[in-house]
N, C-alpha and C positions, 0 to 999 in steps of 0.2 A: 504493500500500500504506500511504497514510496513515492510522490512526486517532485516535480522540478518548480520552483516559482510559476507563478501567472497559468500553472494550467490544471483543469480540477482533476481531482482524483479518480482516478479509470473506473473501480466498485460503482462513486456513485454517479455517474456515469451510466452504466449498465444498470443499478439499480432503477432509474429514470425512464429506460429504456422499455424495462422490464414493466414497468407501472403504467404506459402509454399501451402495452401488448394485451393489458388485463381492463383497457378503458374501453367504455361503451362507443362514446362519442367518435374516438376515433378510428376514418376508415378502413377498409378489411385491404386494400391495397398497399397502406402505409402501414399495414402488421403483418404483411409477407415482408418489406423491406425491414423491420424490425427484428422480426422474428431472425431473418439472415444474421444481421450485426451482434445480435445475442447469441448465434451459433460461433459466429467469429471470435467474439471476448471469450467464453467456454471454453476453447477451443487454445485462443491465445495463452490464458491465465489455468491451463488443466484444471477448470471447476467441476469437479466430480460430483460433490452433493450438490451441488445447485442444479444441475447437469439432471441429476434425478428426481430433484423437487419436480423440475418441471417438464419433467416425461411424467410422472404421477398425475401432472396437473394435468396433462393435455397438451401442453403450450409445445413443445418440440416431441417428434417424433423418435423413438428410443434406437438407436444405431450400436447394437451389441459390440462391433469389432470397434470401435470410436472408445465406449465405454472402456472395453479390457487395456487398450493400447493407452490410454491416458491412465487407468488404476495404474498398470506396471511404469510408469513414466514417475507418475506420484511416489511409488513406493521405492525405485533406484534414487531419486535425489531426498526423498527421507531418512536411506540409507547413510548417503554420501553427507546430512547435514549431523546424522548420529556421530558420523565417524568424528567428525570435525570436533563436535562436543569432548568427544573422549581424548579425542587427541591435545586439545586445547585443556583439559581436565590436569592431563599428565605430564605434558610437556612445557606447557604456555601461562603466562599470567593470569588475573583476573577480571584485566579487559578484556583479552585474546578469548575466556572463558563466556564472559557476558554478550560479546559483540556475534558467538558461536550459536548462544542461546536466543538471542535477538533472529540472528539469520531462521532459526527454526518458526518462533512466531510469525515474522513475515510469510512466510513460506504458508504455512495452515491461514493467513489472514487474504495470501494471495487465491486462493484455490476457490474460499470459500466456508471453512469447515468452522462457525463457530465456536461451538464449544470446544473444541481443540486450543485453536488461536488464545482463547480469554485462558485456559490452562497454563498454556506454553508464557503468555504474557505475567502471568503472576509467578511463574519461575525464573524468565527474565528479570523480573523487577526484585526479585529476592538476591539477584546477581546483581543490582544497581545502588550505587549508591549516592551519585550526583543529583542533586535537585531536577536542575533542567532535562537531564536524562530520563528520570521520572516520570517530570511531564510529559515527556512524548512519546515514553507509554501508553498514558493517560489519553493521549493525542490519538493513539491506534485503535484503543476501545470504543473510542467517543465515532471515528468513522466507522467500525464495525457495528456501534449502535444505528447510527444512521442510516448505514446500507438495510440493517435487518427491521429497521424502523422499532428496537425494541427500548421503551423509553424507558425503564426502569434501569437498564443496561444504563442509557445516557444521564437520567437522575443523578443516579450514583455515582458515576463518573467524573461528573460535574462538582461533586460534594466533596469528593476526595480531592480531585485540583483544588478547591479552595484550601481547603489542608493542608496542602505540599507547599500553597503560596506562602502562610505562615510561618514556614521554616524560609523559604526566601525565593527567586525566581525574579524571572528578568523581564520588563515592561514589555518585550515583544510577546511571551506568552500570556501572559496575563490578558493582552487588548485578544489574542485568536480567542483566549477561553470566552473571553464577553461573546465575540461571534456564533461560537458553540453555545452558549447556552440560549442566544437570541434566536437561536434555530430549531433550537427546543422548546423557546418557550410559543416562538408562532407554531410549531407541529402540536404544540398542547392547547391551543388557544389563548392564551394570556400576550394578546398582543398587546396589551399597554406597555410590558416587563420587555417584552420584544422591540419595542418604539424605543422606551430606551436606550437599552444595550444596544441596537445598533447606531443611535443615534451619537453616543460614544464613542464608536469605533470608525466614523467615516474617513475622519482622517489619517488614522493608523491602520487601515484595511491590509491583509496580506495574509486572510484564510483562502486564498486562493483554491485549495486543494477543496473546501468545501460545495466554493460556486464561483462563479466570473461577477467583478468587479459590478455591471450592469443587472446581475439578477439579487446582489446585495443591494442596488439603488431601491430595486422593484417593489423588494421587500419591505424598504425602509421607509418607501413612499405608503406603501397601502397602509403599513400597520401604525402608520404619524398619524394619518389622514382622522381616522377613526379613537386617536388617544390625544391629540394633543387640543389644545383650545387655539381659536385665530391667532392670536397675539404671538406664541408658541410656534405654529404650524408658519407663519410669516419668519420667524427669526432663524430657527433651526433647520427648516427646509426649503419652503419659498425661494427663501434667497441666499441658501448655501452654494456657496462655491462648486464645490466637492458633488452636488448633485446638480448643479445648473450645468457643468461639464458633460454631464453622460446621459441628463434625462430624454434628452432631444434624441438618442437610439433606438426609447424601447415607445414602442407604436402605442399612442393617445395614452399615455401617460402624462406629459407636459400639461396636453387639453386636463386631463382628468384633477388633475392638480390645481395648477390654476384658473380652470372655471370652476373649482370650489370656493378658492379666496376671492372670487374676482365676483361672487353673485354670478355669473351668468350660466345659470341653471340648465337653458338648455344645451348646452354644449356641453355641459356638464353629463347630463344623460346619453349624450350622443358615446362621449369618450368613456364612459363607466361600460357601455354595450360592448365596448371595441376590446376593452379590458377582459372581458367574462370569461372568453376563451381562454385568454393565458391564466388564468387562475384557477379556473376546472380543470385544466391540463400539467397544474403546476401539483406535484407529487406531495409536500408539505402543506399547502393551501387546499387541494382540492377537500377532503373531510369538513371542512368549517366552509363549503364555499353558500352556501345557504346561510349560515349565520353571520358569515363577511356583507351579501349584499343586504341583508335588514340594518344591520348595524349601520353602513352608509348612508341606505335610506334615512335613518334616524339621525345620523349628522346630518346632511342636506336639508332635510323639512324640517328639521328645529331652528337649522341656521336662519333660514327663509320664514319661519315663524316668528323669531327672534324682534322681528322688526315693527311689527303689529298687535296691535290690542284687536283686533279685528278685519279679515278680508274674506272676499268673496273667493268662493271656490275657483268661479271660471276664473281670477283671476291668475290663482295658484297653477292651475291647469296651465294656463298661456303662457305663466312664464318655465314653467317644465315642458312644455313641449308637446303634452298630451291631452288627451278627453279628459273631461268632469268625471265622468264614469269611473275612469280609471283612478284619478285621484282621492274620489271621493269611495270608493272600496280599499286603497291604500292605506288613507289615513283612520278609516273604522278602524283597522286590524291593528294600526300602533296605537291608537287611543286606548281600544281594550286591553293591549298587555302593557300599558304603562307608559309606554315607549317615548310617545306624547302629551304633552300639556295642553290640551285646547279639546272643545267641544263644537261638533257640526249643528248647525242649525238650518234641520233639514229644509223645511218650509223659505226660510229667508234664502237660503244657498249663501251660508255666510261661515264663515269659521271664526269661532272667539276664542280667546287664549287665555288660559288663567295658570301664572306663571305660578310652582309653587314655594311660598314663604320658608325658606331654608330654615327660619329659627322654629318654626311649629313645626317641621318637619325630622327638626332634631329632638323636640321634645316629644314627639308621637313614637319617635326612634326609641328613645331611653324609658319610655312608661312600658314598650314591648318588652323591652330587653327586661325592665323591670321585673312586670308577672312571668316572663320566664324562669327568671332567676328563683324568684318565689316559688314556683311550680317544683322546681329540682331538689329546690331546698325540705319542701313539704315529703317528695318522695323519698327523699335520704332519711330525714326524720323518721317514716314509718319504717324502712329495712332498719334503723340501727335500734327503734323501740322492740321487733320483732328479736 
């Protein structure tokens, strides 16, 4: 799972790939082309158990003499990395010893074989003793997490680099770990945690091995869009540097951007539509992409509410872009779950806004929290009278 600067990691890569192969939407032409490129990395990387996940699955056709010839190919340089161990054991230091034990995890990380890799990586790390070498242990897990998408794998991983940093470590790994966990915190939804951390690391970017420089922009723009306030969203992004460089590559991003701060709503609609696709197609986004475009909606039509104590639907409608019908089925659905502040007045065709009072709202907070508290305290009472 080694790479070179500026280019992403091959795994997630094919991980990607692989996730495009198993998508509804996309076409059965561009999943023969797929399908090939996935036989090729397989093929390239001797991935044996992936190789058989997905003859199980269906997804490739199971090629007996492919299989044997890659098992025995696996099993002479497993051979040849044992030897090295021993030889290294007996002959050699206890870098010569670590860097033997390293080659072996790579090697199970190259292939595919989890639980192997995460093995061989915790007997490496028993041969380690440098900080930053540590870390990029920590660094190997954290992509093996990501490829296998298993978050508990990346939690922990996460949890332990901060641990390692306490003993000490160097500002370039520290700003990757931000990257890493901003990548897990959008794969878990907590994209406000995710606005952050990436909005930290724009100018120290160089997880390259993760994703390219442009799909960190991507990232950093949707999950700002929906966490930060105008004020905030103007300073941090708006008119950062660092993203006014690269926004203008990824297709109606820029529009979708700044026809948010700019009010102009329909354009704003125009370039959110143009968006949909790369974020239903996108492997960490797609799961929440339903919940990404309500949230939107809920930032746009509060921003545009924002303004008035009272407007007419048609008028909302005109400056979106769309029917009455449509907005006014819209905004029922955010009204009932909270989502909105304002009330339709069907007969008028008028929308009134009743913004709500933060200090009764904190005090309605604390009387809940109150008989809660009560409630718990009452059931403790009875188990300890029992």
């Amino acid at each position: 799972m080694e790479n070179q600067e500026g280019t992403q990691q091959p795994h997630l890569v094919l991980a990607h790939k692989l996730f495009l192969l198993t998508h509804h939407d996309v076409q059965d032409i561009e999943k023969v082309r797929l399908k090939e490129e996935v036989l090729t990395a397989i093929k390239s990387d001797d991935m044996v158990p992936l190789y058989e996940t997905l003859v199980a699955e269906s997804l490739l056709e199971k090629d007996q003499s492919l299989l044997d010839s890659v098992r025995a190919k696996n099993e002479d340089e497993l051979n040849k990395l044992d030897e090295k161990i021993a030889d290294a054991e007996e002959n050699l230091g206890e870098s010569e010893v670590r860097e033997a034990h390293l080659a072996k995890s790579l090697f199970y990380i190259r292939i595919g074989d989890k639980d192997k890799a995460l093995e061989q990586l915790k007997v490496t790390e028993g041969k380690t003793v440098a900080v930053g070498q540590r870390m990029d242990l920590v660094f190997y897990t954290l992509q093996l997490g990501f490829f296998c998408m298993d978050f508990d794998l990346i939690s922990k991983s996460i949890d332990k680099a901060k641990n390692l940093f306490e003993e000490g470590g160097d500002w370039e790994r520290k700003n990757r770990l931000k990257v890493y966990e901003g990548l897990y915190c959008l794969s878990t939804r907590n994209f406000k945690k995710a606005a952050d951390l990436f909005l930290d690391s724009i100018s120290t970017f160089t997880t390259y091995e993760l994703f390219p420089y442009d799909t960190f922009i991507f990232y950093t723009v949707l999950t700002s869009i929906i966490s930060l306030d105008r004020v905030s969203l103007k300073q941090k992004v708006v008119d950062a540097p660092e993203i006014l460089t690269v926004i203008g590559k990824i297709p109606h991003l820029s529009e979708f951007l700044n026809s948010l701060y700019d009010c102009q709503y329909k354009s704003f609609f125009s370039a959110f539509a143009g968006l949909t696709e790369q974020i239903k197609l996108d492997r960490y986004l797609h799961p929440h992409f339903r919940y990404y475009m309500r949230e939107v909606r809920t930032v746009v039509y509060s921003q545009f509410l924002e303004s008035y104590k009272s407007v007419t639907i048609e008028a909302m409608a005109k400056a979106f872009g769309v029917t009455v019908e449509f907005i006014d089925l819209e905004l029922s659905r955010f009204i009932a779950a909270g989502k909105l502040h304002c009330k339709i007045d069907k007969v008028a065709g008028v929308l009134e806004t009743n913004r709500p009072d933060a200090k009764n709202a904190l005090y309605q907070a604390t009387i809940k929290q109150g008989d809660f508290l009560l409630n718990r305290i009452q059931k403790l009472s009875r188990v300890i009278d029992l």
